[in-house]
C-alpha positions, 0 to 999 in steps of 0.5 A, a space after each residue: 138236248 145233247 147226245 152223249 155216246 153210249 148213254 140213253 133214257 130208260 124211264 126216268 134214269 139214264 144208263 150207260 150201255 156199251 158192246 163188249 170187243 170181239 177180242 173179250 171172248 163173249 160174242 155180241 153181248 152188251 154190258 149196262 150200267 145205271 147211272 143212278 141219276 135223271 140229270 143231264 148233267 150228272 149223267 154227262 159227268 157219271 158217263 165219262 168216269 165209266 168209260 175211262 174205267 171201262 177203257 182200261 179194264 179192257 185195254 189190261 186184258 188179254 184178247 181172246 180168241 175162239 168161240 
């Protein structure tokens, strides 16, 4: 089977899990999202349209800094 970045099994749904930056102000933490799905291949199409949104929303916020 593939490998796909930032997406594992959790029972019998997949769910896409991503670190959150340095710059975001919250230290270490991990943002999860269930993909709603036990396909494969609806995972692999579900995972790209959440990084993409995630991508964005990150690239459109101000770094922060501090503790």
């Amino acid at each position: 089977m593939q490998r796909l970045n930032h997406v594992t099994r959790r029972g019998a749904v997949y769910v896409w899990r991503r670190r959150l930056p340095v710059g975001s102000g919250i230290r270490g933490q991990f943002i999860q999202i269930s993909l709603r799905t036990h396909r494969f291949s609806t995972a692999k199409n579900l995972a790209g349209i959440v990084n993409r949104a995630f991508c964005a929303s990150i690239l459109s916020s101000p770094p922060k800094f501090g503790h």
